[in-house]
C-alpha beads as a LAMMPS data file, in Angstrom:
LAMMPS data file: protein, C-alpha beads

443 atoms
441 bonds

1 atom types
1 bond types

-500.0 500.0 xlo xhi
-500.0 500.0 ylo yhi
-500.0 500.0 zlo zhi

Masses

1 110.0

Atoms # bond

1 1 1 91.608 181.151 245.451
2 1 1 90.767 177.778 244.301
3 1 1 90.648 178.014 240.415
4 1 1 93.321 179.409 238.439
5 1 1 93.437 179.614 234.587
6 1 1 93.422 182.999 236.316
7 1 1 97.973 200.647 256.415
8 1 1 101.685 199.842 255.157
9 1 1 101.971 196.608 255.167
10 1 1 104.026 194.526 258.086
11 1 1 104.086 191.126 256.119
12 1 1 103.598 189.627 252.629
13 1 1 100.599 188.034 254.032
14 1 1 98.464 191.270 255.482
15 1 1 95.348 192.380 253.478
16 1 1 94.799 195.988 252.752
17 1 1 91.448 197.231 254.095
18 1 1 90.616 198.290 250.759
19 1 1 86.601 198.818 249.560
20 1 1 85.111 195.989 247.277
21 1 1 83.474 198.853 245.476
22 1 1 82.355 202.708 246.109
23 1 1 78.992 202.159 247.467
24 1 1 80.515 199.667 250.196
25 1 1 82.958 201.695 250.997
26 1 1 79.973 204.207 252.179
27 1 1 78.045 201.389 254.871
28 1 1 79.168 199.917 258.172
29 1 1 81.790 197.206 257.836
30 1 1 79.953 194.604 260.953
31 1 1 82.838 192.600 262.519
32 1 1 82.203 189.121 262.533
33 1 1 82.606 187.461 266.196
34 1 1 81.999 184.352 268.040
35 1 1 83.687 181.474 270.089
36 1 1 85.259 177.909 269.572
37 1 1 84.816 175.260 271.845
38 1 1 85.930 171.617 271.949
39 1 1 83.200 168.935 272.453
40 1 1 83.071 168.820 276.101
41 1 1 82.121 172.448 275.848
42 1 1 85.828 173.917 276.831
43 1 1 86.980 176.934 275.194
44 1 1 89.311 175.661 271.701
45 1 1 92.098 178.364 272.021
46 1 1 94.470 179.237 268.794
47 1 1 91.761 178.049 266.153
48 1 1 92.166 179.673 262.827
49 1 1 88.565 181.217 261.705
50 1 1 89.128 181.999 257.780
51 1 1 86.537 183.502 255.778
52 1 1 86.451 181.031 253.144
53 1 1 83.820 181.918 250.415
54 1 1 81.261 184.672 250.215
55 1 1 77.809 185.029 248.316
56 1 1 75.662 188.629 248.123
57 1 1 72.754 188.616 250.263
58 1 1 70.769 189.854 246.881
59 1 1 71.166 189.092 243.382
60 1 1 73.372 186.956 241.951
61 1 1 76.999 186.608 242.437
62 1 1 79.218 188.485 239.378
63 1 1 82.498 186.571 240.623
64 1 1 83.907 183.503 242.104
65 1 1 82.516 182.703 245.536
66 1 1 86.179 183.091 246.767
67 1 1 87.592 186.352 244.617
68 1 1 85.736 188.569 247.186
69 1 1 88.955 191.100 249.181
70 1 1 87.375 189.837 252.634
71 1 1 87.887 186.187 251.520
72 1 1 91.523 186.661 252.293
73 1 1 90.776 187.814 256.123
74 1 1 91.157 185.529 259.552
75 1 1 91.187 185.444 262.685
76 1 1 92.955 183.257 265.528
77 1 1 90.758 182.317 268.829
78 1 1 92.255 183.562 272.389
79 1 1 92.564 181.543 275.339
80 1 1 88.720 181.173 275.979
81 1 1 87.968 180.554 272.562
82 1 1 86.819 184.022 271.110
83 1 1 87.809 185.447 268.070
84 1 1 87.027 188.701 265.903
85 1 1 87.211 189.132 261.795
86 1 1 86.780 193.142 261.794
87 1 1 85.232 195.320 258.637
88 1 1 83.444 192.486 256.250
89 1 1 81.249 193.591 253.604
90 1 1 77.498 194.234 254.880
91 1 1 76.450 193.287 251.339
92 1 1 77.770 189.679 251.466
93 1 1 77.057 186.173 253.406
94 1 1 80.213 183.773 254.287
95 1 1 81.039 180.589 254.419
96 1 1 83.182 180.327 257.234
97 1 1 85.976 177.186 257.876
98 1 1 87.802 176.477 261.108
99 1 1 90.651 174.552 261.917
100 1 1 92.333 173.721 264.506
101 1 1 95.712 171.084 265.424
102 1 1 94.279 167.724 266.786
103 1 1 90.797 168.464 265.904
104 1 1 88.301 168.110 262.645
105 1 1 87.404 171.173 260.174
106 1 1 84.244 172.637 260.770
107 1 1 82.276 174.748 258.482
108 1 1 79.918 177.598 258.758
109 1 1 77.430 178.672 255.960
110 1 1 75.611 181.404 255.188
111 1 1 76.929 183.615 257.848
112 1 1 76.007 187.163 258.459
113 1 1 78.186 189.024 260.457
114 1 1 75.103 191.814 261.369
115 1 1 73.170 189.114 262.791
116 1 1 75.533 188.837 266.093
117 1 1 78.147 186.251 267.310
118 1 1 78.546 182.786 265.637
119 1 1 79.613 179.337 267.711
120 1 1 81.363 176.572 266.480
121 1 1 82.068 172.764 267.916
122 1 1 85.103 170.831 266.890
123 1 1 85.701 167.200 267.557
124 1 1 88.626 165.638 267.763
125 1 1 90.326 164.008 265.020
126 1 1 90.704 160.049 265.294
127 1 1 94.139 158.930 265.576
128 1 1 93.916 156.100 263.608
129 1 1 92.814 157.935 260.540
130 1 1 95.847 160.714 261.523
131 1 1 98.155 158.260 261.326
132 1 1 96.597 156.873 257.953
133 1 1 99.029 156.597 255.128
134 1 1 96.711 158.413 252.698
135 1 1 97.337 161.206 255.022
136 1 1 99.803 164.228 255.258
137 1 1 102.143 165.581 257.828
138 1 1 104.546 168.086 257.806
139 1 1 106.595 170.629 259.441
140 1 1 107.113 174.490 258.595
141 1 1 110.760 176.188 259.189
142 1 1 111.453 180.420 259.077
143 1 1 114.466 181.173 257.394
144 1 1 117.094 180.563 260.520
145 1 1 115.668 176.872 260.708
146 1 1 112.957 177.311 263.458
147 1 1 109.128 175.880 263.742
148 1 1 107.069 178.790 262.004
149 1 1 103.807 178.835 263.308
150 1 1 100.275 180.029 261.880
151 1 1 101.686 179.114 257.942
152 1 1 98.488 178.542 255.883
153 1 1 99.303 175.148 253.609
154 1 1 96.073 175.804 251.021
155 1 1 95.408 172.825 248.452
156 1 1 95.316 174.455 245.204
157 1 1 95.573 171.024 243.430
158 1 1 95.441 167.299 243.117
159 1 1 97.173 164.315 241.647
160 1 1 95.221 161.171 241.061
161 1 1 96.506 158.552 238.640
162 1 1 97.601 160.279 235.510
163 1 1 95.664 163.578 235.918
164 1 1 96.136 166.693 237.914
165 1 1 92.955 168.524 239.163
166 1 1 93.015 172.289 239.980
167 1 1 90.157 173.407 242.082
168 1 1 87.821 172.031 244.248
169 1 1 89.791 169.593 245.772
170 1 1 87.351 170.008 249.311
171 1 1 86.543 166.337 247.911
172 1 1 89.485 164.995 247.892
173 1 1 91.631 166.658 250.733
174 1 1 91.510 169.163 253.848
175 1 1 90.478 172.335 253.066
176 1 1 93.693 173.851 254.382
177 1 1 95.831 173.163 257.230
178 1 1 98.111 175.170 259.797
179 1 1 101.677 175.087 261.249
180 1 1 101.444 174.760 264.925
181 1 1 103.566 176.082 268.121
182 1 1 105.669 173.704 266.849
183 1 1 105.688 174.535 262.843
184 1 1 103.443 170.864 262.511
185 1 1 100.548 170.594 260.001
186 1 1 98.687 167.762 258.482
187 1 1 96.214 167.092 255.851
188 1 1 93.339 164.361 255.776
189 1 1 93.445 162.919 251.828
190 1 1 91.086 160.180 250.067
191 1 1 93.168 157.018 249.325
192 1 1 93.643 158.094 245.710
193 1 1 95.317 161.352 245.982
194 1 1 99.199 160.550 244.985
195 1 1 99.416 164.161 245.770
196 1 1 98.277 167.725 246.730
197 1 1 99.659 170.712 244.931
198 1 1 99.122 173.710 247.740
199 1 1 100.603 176.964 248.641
200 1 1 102.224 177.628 251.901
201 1 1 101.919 181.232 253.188
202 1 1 102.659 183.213 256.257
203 1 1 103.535 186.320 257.937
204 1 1 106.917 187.648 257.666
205 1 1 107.687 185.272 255.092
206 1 1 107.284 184.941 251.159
207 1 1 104.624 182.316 250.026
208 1 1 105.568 179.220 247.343
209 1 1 104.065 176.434 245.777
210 1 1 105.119 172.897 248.184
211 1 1 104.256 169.571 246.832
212 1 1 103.446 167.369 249.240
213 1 1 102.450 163.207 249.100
214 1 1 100.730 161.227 251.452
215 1 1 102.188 159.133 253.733
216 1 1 105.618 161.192 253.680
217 1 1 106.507 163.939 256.413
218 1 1 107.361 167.236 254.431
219 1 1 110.066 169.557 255.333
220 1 1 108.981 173.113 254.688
221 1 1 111.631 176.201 254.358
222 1 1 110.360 179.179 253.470
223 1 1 112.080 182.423 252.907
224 1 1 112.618 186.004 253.584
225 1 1 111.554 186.933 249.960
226 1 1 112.246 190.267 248.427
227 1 1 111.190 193.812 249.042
228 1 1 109.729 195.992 246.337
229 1 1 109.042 199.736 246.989
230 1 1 108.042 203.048 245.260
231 1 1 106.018 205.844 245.382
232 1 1 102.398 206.708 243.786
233 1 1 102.444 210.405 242.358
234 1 1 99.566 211.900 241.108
235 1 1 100.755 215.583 238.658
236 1 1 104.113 215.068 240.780
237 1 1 102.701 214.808 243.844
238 1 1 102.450 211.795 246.452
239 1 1 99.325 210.193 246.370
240 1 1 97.915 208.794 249.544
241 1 1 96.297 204.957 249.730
242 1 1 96.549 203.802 246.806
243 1 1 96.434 199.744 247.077
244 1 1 99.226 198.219 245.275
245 1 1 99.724 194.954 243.842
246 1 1 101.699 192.445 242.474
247 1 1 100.516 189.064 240.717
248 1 1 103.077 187.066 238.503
249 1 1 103.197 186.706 234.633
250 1 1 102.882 183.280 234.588
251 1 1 99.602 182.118 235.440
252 1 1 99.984 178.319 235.134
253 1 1 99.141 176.051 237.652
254 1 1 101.531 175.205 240.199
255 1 1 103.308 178.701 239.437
256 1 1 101.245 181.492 239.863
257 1 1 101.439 183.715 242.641
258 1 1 99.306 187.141 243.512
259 1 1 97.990 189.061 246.687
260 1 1 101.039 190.783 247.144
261 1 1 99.764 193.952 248.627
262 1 1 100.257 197.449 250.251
263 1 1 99.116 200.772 250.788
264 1 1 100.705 204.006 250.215
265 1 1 101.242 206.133 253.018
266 1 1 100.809 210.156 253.227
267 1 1 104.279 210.420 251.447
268 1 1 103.015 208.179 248.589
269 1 1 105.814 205.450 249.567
270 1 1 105.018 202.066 249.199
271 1 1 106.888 198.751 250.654
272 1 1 105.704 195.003 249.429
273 1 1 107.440 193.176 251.973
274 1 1 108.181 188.946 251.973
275 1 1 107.711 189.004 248.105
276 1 1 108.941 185.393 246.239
277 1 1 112.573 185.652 244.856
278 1 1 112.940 185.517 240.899
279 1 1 110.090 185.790 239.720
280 1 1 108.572 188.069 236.342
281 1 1 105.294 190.275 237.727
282 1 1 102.857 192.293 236.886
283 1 1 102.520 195.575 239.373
284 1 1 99.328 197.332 239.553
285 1 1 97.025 199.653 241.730
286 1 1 94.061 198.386 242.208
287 1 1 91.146 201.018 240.627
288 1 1 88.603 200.827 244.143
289 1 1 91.607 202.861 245.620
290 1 1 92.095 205.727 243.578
291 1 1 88.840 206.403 243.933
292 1 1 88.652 207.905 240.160
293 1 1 91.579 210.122 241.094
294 1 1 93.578 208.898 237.925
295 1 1 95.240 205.231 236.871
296 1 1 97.960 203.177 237.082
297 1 1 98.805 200.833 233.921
298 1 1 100.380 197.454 234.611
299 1 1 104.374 197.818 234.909
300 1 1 106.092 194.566 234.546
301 1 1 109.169 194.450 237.224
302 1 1 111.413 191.149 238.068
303 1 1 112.283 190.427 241.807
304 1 1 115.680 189.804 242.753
305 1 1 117.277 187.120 245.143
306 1 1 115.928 186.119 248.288
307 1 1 116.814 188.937 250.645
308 1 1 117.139 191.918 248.337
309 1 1 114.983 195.145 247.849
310 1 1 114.314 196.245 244.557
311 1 1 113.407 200.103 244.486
312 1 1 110.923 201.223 241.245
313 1 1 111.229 205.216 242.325
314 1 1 108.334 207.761 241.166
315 1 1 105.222 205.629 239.749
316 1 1 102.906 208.438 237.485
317 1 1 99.031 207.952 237.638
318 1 1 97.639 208.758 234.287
319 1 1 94.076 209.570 233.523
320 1 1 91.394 206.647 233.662
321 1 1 88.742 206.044 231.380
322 1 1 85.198 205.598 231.305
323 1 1 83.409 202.538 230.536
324 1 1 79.532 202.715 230.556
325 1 1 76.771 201.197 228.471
326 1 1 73.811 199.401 228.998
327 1 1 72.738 195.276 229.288
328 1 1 69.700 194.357 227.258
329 1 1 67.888 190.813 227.578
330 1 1 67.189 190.679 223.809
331 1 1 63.657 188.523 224.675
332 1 1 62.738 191.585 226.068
333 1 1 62.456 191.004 229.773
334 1 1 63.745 193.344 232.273
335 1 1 66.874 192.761 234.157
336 1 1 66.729 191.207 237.498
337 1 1 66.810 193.785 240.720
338 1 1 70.529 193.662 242.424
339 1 1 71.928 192.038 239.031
340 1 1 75.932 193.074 239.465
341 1 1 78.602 193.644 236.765
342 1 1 82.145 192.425 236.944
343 1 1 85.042 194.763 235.542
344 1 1 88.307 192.465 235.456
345 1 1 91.800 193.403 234.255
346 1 1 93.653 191.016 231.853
347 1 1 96.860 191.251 233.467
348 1 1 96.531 192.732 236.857
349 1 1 94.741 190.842 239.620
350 1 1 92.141 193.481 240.152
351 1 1 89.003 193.802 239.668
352 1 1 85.627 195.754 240.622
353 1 1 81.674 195.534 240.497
354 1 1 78.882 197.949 240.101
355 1 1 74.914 197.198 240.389
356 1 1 73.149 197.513 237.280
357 1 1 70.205 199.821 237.587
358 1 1 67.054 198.948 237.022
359 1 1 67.161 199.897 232.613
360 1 1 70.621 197.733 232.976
361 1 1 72.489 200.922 232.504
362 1 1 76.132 200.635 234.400
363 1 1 79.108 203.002 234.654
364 1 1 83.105 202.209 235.466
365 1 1 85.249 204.933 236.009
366 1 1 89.760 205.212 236.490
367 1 1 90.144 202.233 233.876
368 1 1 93.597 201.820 233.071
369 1 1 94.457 202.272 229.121
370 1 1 94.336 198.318 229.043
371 1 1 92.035 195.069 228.121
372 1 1 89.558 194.463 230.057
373 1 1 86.486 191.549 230.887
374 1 1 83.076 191.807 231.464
375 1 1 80.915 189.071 233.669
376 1 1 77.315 188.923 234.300
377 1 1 75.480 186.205 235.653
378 1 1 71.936 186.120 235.011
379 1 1 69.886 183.105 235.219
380 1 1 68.586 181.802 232.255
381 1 1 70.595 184.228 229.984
382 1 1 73.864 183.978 228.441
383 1 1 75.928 186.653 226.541
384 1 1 75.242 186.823 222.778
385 1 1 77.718 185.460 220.448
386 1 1 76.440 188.265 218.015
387 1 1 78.648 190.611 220.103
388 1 1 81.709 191.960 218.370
389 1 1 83.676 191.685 221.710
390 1 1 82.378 187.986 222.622
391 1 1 84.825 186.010 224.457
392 1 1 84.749 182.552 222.514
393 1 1 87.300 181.364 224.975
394 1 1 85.590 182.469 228.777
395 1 1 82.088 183.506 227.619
396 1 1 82.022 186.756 228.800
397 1 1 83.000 190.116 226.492
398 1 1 86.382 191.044 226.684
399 1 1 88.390 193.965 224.985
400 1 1 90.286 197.362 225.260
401 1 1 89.737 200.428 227.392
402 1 1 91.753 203.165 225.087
403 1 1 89.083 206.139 225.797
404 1 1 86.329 206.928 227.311
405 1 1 82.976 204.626 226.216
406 1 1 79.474 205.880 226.900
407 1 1 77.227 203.853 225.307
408 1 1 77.936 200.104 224.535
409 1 1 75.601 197.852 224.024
410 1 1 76.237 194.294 225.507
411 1 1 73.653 191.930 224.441
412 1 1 72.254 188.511 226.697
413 1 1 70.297 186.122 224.485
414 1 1 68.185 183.589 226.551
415 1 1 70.183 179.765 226.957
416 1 1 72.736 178.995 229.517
417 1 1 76.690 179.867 229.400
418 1 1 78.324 176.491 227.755
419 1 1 81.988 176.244 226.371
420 1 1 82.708 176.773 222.269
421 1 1 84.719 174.067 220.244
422 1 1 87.231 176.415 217.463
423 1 1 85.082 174.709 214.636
424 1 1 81.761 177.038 216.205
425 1 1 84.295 180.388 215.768
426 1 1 82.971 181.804 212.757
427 1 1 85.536 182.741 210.287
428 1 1 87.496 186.325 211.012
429 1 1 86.195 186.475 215.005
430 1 1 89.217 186.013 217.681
431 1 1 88.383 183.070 220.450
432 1 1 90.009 186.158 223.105
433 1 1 89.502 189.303 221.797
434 1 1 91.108 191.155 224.285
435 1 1 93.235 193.502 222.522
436 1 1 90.117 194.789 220.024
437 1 1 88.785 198.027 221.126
438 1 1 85.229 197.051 222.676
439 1 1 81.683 197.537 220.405
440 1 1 78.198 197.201 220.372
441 1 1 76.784 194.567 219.715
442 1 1 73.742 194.965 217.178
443 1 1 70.394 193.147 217.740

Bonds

1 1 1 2
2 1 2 3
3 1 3 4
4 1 4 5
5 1 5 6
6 1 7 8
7 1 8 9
8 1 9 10
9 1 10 11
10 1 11 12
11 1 12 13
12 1 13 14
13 1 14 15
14 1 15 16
15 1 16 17
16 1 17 18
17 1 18 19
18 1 19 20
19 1 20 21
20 1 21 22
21 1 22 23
22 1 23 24
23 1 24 25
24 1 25 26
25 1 26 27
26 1 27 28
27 1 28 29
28 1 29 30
29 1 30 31
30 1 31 32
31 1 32 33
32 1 33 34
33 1 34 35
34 1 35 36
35 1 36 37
36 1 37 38
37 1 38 39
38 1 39 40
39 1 40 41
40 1 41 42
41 1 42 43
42 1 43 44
43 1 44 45
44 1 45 46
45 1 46 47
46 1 47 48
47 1 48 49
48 1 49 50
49 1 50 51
50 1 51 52
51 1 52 53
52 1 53 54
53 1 54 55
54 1 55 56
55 1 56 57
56 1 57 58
57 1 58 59
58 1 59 60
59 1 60 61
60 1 61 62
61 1 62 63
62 1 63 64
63 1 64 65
64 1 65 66
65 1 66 67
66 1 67 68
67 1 68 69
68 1 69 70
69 1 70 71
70 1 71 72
71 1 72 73
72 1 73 74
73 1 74 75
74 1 75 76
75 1 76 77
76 1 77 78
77 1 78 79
78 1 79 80
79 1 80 81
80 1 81 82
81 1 82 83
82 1 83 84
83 1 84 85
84 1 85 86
85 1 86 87
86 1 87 88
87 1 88 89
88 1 89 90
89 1 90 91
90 1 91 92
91 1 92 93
92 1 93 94
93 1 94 95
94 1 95 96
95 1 96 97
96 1 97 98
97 1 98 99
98 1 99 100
99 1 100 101
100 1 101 102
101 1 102 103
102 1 103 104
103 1 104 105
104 1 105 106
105 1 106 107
106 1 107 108
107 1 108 109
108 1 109 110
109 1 110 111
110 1 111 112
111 1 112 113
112 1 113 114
113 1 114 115
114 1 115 116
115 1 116 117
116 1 117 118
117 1 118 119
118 1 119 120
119 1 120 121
120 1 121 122
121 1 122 123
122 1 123 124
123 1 124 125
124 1 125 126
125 1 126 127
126 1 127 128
127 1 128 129
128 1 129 130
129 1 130 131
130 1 131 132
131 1 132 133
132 1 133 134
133 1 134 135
134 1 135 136
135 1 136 137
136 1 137 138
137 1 138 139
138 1 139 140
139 1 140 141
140 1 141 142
141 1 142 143
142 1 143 144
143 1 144 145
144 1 145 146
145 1 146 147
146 1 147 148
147 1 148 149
148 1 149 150
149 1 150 151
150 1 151 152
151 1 152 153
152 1 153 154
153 1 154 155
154 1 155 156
155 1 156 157
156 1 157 158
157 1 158 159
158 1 159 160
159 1 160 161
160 1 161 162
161 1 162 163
162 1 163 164
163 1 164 165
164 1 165 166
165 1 166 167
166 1 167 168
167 1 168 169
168 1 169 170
169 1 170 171
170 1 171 172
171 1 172 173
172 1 173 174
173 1 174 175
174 1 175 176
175 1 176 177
176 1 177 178
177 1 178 179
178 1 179 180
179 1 180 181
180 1 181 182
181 1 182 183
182 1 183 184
183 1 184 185
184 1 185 186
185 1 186 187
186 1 187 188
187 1 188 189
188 1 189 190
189 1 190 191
190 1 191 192
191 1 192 193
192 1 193 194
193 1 194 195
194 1 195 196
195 1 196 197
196 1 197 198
197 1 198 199
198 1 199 200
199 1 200 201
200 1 201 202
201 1 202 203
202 1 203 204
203 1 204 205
204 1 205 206
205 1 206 207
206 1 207 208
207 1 208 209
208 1 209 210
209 1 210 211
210 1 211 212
211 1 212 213
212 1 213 214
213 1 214 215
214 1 215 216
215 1 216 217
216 1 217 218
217 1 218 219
218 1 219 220
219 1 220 221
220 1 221 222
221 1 222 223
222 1 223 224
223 1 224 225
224 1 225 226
225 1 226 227
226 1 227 228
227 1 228 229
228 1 229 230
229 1 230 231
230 1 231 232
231 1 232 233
232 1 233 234
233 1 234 235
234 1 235 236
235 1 236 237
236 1 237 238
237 1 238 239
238 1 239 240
239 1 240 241
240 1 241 242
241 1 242 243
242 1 243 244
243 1 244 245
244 1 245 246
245 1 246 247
246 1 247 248
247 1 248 249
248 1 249 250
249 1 250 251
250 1 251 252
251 1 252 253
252 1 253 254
253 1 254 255
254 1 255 256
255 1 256 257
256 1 257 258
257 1 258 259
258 1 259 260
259 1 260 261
260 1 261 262
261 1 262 263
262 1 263 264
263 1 264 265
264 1 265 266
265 1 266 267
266 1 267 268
267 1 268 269
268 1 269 270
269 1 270 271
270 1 271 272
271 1 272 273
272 1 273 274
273 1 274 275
274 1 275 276
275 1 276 277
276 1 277 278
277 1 278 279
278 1 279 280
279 1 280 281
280 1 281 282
281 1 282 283
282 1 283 284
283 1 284 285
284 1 285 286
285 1 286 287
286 1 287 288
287 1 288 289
288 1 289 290
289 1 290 291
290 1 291 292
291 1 292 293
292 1 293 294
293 1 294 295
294 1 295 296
295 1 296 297
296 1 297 298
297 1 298 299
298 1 299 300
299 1 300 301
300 1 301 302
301 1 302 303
302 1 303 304
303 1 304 305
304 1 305 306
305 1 306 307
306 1 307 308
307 1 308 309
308 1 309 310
309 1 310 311
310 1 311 312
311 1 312 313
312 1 313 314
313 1 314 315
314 1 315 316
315 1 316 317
316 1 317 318
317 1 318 319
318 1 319 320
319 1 320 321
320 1 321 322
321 1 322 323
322 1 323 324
323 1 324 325
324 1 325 326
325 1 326 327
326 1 327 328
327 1 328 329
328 1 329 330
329 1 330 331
330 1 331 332
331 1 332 333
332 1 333 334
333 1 334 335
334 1 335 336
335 1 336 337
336 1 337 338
337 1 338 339
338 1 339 340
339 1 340 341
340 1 341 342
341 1 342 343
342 1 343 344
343 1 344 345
344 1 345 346
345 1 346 347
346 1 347 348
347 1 348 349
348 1 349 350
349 1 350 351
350 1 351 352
351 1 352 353
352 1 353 354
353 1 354 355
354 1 355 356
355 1 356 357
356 1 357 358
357 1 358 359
358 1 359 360
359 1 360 361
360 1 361 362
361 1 362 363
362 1 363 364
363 1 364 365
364 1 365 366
365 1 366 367
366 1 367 368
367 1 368 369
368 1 369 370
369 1 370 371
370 1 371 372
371 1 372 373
372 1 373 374
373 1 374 375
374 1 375 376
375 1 376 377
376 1 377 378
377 1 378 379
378 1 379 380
379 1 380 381
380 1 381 382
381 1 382 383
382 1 383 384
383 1 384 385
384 1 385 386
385 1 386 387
386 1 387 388
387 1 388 389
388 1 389 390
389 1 390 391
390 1 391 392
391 1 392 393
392 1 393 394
393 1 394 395
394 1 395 396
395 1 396 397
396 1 397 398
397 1 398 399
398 1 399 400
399 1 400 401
400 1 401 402
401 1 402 403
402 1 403 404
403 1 404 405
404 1 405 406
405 1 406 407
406 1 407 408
407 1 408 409
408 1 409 410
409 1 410 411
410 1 411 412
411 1 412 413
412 1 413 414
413 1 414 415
414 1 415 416
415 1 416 417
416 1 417 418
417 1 418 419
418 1 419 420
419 1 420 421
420 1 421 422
421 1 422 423
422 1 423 424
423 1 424 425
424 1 425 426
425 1 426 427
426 1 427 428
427 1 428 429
428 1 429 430
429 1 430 431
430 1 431 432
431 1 432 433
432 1 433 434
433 1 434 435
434 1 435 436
435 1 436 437
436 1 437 438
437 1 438 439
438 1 439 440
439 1 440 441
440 1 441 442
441 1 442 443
């Protein structure tokens, strides 16, 4: 994901089919297809198709264009160029990038996977701008000191003079690039990068942060990583697919790690594989896959040393709660059709979405006992600062889940979102009042 503030599993790297939300879940997953070809028309084989960002077909978008589960998912091309991307969300449009060693990125907007196959051209990249010294090169090594191919190197950030910019950095540098048969990557940069912050991740190994500066060849060794595994019990018995998670504690840039993921099988057991060595996290289920069958608080664990397993035993689901309430336009005006709210956890990198109907009435269910945020983009409307539970510090409403909630009232005055200096917090209100059990707001 580009801004941060913020089936058993065979590799660190490996999504879990999971459902964005209930209703998806319930529709045909379309798999998206097509073909790469060079210029003159040949197929382009081993191209990496990634779905990049995504955008509802209806309404407006609740979340980051690149939080969506299927944003994670891609695809390699075969020898005459074809690839697949199975099970996307019908409900969604993608922007799709391609890259490819020796040739330019190429991107794809607005794709729908239900309207049939797409094609892509890449051209060639120019030598003389390869060989630039704004640009960067690079080779990837597994753990016994061979070329690791198919390792994602994904910009996160970028150096330029005295400042350091996280997120979109598309301006300023490639997209992303990819270790080749022989572990080689490169990145295009704009003269006044000094340098790109990215993470490097791949299968069978555990993902880190690289700094890398153009005009130098990096040396990239990455690591077996650590194995964490348990088992999801539900009144002492093993609970079947239930996603887990693992996201670190510290969320500063350049440190923060997440999307460590797995299923658990019909024996409730659980194995994150390829997990980075000493490091504080957060573990979590994610609340799409219990499917209101209970919930999971956060547990915070510490991997070991590169190469060890550390083994958490029984993990007890404990009753969720129920968050549901109603979103008023205070001018009066109905809310928009196919207007979506966003349920995010403070600590665990999980989150879910649920259509307001057409009153603005919404329902949550299997929310942990923990704090939680609320997003809602509407346009023309911003959340009222007359709200007990207003986030001063995000702009949405944040607080605690600690029982179940039927009938809050959130609030949207008409203006546009904007940041708050600490001199507009009136006196007694918290800029993050995430710990404060959530209430209605009063018009």
């Amino acid at each position: 994901m580009k801004t941060l503030t913020g089936y058993l599993i065979l590799a660190g790297f490996v999504a879990i089919p999971c459902s964005w939300s209930a209703r998806v879940a319930a529709e045909t997953r379309p798999d998206l297809s097509g073909r790469v070809t060079r210029s003159d028309g040949t197929p382009l084989p081993k191209a990496t198709v990634f779905i990049y960002t995504a955008g509802p077909k209806k309404g407006t978008a609740s979340t980051c264009p690149s939080c969506y589960p299927d944003c994670r998912k891609n695809a390699q091309t075969d020898a005459q160029g074809r690839f697949t991307i199975e099970a996307l969300d019908p409900t969604l449009r993608f922007r799709v990038l391609i890259v490819a060693s020796g040739h330019q990125p190429e991107f794809l907007t607005k794709v729908d996977p239900g309207a049939g196959p797409v094609d892509a051209v890449l051209k060639p990249l120019d030598l003389i701008l390869l060989k630039s010294k704004s640009n960067i090169t690079g080779m990837v090594l597994d753990p016994a000191g061979k070329p690791l191919v198919g390792v994602v190197i994904g910009p996160e950030g970028v150096e330029r003079g005295t400042t350091t910019q996280w997120g979109g950095t598309d301006d300023f540098v490639d997209p992303v690039g990819v270790s080749d048969d022989h572990g080689r990557f490169s990145l295009r940069c704009q003269e006044n990068v000094n340098a790109v912050l990215a993470l490097a991740d791949g299968r069978g190994v555990a993902k880190r942060w690289v700094t890398l500066r153009p005009g130098r060849d990096h040396l990239i060794r990455m690591q077996e990583g650590v194995t964490v595994t348990g088992r999801i019990v539900r009144n002492g018995q093993p609970f079947k697919n239930a996603a887990v998670g693992l996201v670190t504690t510290d969320r500063t840039c350049g440190k923060y790690l997440h999307d460590f993921e797995a299923s658990s099988d019909a024996n409730g057991f659980f194995a994150l594989l390829n997990v980075a060595p000493d490091n504080d996290y957060y573990l979590f289920t994610k609340m799409d896959s219990l499917q209101d069958q209970g919930a999971l608080p956060v547990k915070a664990i510490k991997s070991g040393t590169n190469g060890s397993v550390l083994q958490l035993g029984d993990l007890a689901l404990t009753a969720g709660y129920r968050l549901a309430g109603k979103v008023s336009l205070t001018d009066g005006q109905p809310v928009p059709p196919d207007t979506r709210l966003f349920l995010g956890r403070e600590r665990a990198w999980d989150h879910t979405e649920t259509p307001l109907d057409p009153d603005g009435r919404f329902e949550f269910r299997g929310i942990p006992d923990e704090s939680v945020s609320l997003t809602v983009k509407i346009k023309g409307y911003t959340f009222s600062t007359r709200d007990p539970n207003f986030d001063w510090a995000n702009g949405g409403i944040a607080g605690r889940v600690n029982k179940n909630i039927d009938n809050l009232a959130v609030l949207m005055d008409p203006g546009e979102p904007r940041s708050y200096g600490d001199e507009e917090i009136p006196p007694g209100a918290d800029r993050h009042p995430a710990k404060k059990p959530f209430r209605s707001a009063k018009p």
